[in-house]
N, C-alpha and C positions, 0 to 999 in steps of 0.2 A: 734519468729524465724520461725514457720510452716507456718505463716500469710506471711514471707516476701517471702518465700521459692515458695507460692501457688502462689502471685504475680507474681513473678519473671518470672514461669513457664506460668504464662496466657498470661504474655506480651508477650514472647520469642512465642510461640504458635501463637499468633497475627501479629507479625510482620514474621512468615515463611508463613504463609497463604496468606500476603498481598506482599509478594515476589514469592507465588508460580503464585499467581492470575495474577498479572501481565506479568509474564514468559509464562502463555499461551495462544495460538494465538486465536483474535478476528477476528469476520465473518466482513470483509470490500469490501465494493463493490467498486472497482475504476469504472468512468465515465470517457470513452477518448471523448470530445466533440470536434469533429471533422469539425464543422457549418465554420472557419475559414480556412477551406482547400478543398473546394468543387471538388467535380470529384474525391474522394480520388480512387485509386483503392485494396490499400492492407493498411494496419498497422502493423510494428511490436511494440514491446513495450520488453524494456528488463527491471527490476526492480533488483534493489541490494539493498543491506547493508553493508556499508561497501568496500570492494570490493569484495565479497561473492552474485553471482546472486542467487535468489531469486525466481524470477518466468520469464518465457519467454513464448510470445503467438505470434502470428500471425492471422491476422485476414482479410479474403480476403472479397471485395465489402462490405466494413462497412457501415454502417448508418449513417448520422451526430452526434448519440449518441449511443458508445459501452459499455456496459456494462459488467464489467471483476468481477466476485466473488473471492476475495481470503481470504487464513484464513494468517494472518499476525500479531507478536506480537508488544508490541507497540518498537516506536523507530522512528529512520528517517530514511528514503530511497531515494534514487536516481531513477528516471524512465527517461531510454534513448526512445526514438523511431524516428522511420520514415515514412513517409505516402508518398506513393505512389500515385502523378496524374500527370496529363494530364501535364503539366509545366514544371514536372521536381520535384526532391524526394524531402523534407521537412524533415529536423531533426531537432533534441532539445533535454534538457533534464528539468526535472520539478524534485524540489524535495518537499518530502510530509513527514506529520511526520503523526503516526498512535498512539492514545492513548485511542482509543475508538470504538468500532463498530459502523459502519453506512458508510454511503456512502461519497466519494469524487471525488468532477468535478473536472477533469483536464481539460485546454484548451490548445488544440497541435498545434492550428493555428500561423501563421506567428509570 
């Protein structure tokens, strides 16, 4: 009976640990690759969940690749943005799921 009791307790122990781990947020770097929209002059980027935003940046004279650090838990997300050039504005949305730390290219072009 103390044998099932100790069990009982390691697992429960196990499985709160592997709900807490997940629940909190991992270091992810988005890449806006921006090579598909030349001349950009600005970017914004609006990120949700749900419909709960998330993160919002603005990013003036970008690079053809911007790199955004966020701490985000896992799940799926929606990223709105816009990019400002010479043509006329470009929007979109991308959606991206997060289950891991590390990096993800997004491409914003046409």
């Amino acid at each position: 009976m103390r044998r099932a009791a100790r069990l009982l307790a390691l697992l429960g122990a196990v499985a709160l640990g592997y709900l807490l781990f997940r629940s909190s947020p991992r270091e992810v770097v988005l890449v806006y690759d921006l090579s598909g929209a030349p001349g950009a002059r600005a970017l914004e980027v609006v990120l949700r969940r749900g419909d709960e935003v998330v993160r919002r940046a603005r990013f003036e004279a970008p690079a053809a690749q911007v790199r955004h650090p966020v701490e985000l838990t896992d799940g799926s997300y929606r990223l709105a943005f816009r990019v400002e050039r010479p043509g006329g504005a470009l929007q979109g949305e991308r959606a991206l799921a997060v289950s891991e730390a590390g990096t993800i290219v997004l491409a914003l072009g046409p």
